[in-house]
C-alpha positions as protocol buffer text, in pm:
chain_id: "A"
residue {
  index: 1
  type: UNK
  ca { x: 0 y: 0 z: 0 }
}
residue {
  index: 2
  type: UNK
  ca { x: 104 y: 392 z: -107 }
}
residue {
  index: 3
  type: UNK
  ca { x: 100 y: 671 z: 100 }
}
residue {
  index: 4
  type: UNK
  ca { x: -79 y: 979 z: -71 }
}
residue {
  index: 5
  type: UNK
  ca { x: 175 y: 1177 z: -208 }
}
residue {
  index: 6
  type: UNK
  ca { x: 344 y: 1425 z: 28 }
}
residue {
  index: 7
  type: UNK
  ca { x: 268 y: 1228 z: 334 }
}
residue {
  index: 8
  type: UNK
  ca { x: 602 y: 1107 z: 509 }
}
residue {
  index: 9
  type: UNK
  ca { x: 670 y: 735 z: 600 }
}
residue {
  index: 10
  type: UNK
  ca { x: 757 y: 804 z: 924 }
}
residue {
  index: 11
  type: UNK
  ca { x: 498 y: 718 z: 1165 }
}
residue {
  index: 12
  type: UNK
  ca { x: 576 y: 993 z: 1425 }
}
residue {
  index: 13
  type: UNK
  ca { x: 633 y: 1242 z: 1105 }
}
residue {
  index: 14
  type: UNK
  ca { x: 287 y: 1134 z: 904 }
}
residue {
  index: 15
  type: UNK
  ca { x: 86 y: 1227 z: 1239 }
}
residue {
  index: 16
  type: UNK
  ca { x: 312 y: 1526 z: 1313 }
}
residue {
  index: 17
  type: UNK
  ca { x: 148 y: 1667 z: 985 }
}
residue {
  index: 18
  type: UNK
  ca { x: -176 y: 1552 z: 1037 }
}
residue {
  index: 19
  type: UNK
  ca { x: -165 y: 1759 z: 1388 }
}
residue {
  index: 20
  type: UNK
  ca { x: -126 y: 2059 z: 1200 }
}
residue {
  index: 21
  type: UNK
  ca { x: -470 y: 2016 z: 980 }
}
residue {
  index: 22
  type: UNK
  ca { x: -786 y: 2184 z: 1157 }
}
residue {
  index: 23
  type: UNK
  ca { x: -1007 y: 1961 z: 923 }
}
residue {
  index: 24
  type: UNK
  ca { x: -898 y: 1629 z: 807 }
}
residue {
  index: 25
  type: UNK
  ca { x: -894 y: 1576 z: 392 }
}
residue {
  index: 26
  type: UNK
  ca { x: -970 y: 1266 z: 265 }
}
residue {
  index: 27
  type: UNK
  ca { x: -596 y: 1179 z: 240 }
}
residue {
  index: 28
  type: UNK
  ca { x: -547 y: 1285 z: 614 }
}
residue {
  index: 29
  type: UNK
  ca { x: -795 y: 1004 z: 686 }
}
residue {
  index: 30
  type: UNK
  ca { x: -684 y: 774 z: 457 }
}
residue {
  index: 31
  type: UNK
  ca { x: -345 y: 806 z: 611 }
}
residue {
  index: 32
  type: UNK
  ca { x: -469 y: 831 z: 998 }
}
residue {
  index: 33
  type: UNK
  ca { x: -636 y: 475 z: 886 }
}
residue {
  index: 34
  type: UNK
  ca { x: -306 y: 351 z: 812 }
}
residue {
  index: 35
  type: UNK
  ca { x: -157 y: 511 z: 1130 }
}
residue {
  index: 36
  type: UNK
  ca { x: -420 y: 360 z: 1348 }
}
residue {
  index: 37
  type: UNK
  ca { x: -324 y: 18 z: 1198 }
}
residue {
  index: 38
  type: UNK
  ca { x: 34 y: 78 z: 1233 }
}
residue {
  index: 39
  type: UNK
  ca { x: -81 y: 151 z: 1607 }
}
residue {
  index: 40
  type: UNK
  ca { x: -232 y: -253 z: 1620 }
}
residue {
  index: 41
  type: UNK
  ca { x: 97 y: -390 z: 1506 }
}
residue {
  index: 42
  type: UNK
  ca { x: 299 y: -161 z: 1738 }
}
residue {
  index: 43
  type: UNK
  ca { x: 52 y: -225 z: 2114 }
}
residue {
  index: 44
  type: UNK
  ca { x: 105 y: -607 z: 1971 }
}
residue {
  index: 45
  type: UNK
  ca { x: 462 y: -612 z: 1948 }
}
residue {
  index: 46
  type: UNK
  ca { x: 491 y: -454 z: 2312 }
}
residue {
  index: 47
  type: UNK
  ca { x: 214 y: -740 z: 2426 }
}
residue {
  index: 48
  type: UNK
  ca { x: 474 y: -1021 z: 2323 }
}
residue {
  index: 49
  type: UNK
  ca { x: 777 y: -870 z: 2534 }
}
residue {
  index: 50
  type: UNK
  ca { x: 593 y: -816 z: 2849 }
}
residue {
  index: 51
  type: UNK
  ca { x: 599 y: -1166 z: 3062 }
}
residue {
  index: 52
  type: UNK
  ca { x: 258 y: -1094 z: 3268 }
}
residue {
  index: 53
  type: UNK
  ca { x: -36 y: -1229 z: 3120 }
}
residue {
  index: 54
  type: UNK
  ca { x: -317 y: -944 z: 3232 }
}
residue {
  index: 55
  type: UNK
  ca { x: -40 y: -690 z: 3141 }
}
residue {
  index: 56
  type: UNK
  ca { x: 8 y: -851 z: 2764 }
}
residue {
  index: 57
  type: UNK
  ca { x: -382 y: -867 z: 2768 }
}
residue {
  index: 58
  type: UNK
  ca { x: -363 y: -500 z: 2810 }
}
residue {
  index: 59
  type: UNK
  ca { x: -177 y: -428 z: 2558 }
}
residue {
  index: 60
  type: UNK
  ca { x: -367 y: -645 z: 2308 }
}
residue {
  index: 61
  type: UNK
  ca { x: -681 y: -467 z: 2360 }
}
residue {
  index: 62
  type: UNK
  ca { x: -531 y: -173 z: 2287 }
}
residue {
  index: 63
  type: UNK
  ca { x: -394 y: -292 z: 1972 }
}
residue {
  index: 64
  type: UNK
  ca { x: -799 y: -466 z: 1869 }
}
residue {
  index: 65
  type: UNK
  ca { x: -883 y: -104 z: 1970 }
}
residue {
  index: 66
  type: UNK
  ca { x: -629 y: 51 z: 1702 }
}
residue {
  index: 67
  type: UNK
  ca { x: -782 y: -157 z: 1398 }
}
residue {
  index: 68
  type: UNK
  ca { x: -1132 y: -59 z: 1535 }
}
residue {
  index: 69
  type: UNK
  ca { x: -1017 y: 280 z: 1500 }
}
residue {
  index: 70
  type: UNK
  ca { x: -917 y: 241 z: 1144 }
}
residue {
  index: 71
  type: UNK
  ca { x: -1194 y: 83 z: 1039 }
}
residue {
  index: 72
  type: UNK
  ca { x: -1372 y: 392 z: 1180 }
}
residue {
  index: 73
  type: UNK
  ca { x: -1223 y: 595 z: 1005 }
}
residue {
  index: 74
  type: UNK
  ca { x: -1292 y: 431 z: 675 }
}
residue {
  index: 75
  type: UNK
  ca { x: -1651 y: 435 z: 731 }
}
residue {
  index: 76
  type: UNK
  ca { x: -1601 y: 841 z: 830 }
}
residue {
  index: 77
  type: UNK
  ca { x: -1383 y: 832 z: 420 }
}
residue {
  index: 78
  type: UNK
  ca { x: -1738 y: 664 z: 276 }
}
residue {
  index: 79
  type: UNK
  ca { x: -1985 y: 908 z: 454 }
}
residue {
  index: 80
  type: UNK
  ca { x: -1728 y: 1242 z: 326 }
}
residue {
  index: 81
  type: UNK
  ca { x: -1791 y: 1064 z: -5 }
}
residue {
  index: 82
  type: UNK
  ca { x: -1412 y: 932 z: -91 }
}
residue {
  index: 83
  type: UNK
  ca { x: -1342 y: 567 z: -238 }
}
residue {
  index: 84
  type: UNK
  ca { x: -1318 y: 244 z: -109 }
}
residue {
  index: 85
  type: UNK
  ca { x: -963 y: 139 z: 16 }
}
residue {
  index: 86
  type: UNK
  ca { x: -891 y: -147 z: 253 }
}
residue {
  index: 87
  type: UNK
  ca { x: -662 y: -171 z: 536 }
}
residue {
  index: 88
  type: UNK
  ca { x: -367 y: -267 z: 477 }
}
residue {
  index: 89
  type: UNK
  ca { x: -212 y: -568 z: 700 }
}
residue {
  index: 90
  type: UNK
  ca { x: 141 y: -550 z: 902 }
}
residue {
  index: 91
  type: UNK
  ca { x: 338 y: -663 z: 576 }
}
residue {
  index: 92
  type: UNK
  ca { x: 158 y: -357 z: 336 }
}
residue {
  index: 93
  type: UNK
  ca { x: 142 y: -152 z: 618 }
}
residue {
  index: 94
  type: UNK
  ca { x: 433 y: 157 z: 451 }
}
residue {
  index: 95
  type: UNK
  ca { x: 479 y: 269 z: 811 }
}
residue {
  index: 96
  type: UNK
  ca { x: 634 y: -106 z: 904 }
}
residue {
  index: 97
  type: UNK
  ca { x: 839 y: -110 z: 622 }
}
residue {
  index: 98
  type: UNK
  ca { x: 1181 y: -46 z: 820 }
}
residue {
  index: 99
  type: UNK
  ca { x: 1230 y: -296 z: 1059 }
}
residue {
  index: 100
  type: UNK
  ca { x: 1322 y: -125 z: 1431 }
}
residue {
  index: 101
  type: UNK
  ca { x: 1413 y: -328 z: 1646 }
}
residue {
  index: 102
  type: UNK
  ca { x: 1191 y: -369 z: 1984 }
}
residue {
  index: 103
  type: UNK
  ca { x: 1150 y: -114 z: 2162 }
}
residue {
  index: 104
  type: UNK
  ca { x: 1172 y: -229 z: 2520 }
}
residue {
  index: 105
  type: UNK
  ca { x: 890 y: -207 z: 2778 }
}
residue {
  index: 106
  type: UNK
  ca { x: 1017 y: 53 z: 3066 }
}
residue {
  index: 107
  type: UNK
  ca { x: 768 y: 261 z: 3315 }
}
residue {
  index: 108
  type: UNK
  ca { x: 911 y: 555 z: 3154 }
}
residue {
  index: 109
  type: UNK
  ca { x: 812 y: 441 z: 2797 }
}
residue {
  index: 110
  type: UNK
  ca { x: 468 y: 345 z: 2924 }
}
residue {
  index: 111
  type: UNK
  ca { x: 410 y: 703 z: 3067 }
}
residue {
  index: 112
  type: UNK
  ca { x: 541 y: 845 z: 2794 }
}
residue {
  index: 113
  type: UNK
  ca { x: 258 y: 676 z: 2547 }
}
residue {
  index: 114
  type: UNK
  ca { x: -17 y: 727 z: 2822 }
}
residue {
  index: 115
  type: UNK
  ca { x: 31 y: 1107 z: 2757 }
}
residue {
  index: 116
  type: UNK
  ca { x: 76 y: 1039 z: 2358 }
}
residue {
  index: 117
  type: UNK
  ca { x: -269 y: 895 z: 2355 }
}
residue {
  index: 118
  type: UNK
  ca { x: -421 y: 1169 z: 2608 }
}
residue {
  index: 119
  type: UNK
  ca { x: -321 y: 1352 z: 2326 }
}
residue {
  index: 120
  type: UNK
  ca { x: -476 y: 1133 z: 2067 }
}
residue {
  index: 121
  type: UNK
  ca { x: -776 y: 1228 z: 2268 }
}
residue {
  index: 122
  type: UNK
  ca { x: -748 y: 1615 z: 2244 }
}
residue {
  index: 123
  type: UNK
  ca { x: -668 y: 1612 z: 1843 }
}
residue {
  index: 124
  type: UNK
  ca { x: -926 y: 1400 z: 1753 }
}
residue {
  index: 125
  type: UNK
  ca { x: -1183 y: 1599 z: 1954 }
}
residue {
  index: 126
  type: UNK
  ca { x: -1017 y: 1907 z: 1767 }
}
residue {
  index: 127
  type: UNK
  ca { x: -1087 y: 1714 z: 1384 }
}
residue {
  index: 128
  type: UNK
  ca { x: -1471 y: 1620 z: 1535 }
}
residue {
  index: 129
  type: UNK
  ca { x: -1503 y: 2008 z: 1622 }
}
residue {
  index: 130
  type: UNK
  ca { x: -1448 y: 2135 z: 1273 }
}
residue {
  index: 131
  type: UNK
  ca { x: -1633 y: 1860 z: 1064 }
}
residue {
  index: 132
  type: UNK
  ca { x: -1905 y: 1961 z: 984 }
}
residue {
  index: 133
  type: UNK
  ca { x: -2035 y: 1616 z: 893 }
}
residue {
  index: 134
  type: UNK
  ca { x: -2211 y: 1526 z: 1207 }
}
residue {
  index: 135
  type: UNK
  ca { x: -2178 y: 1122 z: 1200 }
}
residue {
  index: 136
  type: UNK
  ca { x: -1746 y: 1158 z: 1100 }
}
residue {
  index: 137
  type: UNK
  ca { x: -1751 y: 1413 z: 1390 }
}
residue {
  index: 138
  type: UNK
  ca { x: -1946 y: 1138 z: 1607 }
}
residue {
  index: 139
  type: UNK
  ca { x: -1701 y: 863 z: 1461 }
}
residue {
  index: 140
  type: UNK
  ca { x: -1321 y: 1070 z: 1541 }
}
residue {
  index: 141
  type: UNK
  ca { x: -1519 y: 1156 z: 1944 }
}
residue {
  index: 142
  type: UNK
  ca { x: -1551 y: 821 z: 1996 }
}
residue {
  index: 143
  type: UNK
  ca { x: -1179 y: 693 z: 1827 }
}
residue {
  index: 144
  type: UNK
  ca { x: -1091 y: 968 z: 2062 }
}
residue {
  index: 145
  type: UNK
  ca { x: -1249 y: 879 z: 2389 }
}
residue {
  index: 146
  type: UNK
  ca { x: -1083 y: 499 z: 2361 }
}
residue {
  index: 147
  type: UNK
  ca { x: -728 y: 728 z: 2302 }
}
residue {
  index: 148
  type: UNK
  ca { x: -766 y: 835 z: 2639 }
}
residue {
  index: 149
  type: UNK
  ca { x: -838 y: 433 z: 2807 }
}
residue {
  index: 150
  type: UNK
  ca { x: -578 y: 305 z: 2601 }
}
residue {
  index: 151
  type: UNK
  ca { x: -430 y: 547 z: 2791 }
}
residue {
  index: 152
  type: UNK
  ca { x: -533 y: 421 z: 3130 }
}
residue {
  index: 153
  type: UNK
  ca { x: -430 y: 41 z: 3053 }
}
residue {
  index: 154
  type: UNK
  ca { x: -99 y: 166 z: 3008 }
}
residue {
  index: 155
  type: UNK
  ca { x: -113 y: 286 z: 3356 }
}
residue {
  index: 156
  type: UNK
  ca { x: -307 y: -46 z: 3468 }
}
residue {
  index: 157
  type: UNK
  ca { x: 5 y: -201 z: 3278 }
}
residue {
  index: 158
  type: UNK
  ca { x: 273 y: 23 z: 3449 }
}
residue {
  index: 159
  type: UNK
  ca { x: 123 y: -80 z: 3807 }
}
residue {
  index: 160
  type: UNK
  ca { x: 115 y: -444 z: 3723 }
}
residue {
  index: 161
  type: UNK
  ca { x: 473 y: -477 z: 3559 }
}
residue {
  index: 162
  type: UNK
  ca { x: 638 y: -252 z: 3872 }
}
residue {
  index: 163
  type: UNK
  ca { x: 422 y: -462 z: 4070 }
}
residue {
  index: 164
  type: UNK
  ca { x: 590 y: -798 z: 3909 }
}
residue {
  index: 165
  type: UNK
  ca { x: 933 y: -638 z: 3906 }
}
residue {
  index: 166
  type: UNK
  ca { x: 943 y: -523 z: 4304 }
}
């Protein structure tokens, strides 16, 4: 799967941009889509390093939760009247096409995405604000809302690994 053209493959870079649009194009959702599924693969490969089973279950909730997201979002791309596309798995997916290698599972790194998905939160409450399509606006609130408790399982996931570790 392509990337619209002008739309870095860089996962942190592709949603950098996207933070600066008030209202999201069809491309911006097309690519948030992708991100959101990049987001599955990326709570999943957490989920297999952490050794505590209600901690990796965590984790893969989150990661269901990303590919509901997406999936959102293409039914928001159908009701602002774009075309059909489907969502790419991990191997299309451009923003897993450079392997990194793990990325491992500290308290610090845990807070840090806690606060990355409060933010989730805030910009997609920002895109539902100036669409004026009432049902996308309904669809990025809700995408939004579940930002914020993927939040709070990484918290729930914090406590329990600290927990295991002291």
């Amino acid at each position: 799967m392509q990337l619209p053209e002008g739309y870095p493959a860089d996962s942190a870079a592709a949603f950098a941009l996207l933070k600066t649009r008030k209202r999201l194009s069809l491309d911006d959702v097309k690519v948030l889509a992708i991100l959101e599924c990049f987001g599955e693969e990326f709570y999943f490969g957490l989920a297999r390093q952490v050794p505590n089973d209600e901690a990796r279950a965590l984790l893969m909730r989150n990661g269901q939760e990303e590919r509901a997201h997406a999936h959102r979002l293409l039914k928001a791309t159908r009701l602002l009247g774009g075309e059909e596309f489907e969502l790419p798995s991990a191997a299309e997916n451009p923003f897993l096409q450079t392997p990194s290698p793990p990325i491992p599972v500290t308290a610090d790194l845990l807070a840090a995405f806690a606060q990355g998905e409060a933010d989730g939160d805030l910009q997609y409450q920002a895109w539902a604000d100036a669409e004026p399509n009432a049902e996308v606006a309904k669809l990025y609130r809700q995408n939004g809302l579940e930002e914020t408790r993927h939040g709070e399982r990484l918290a729930q996931v914090r406590k329990i690994l600290q927990a295991g570790a002291g």
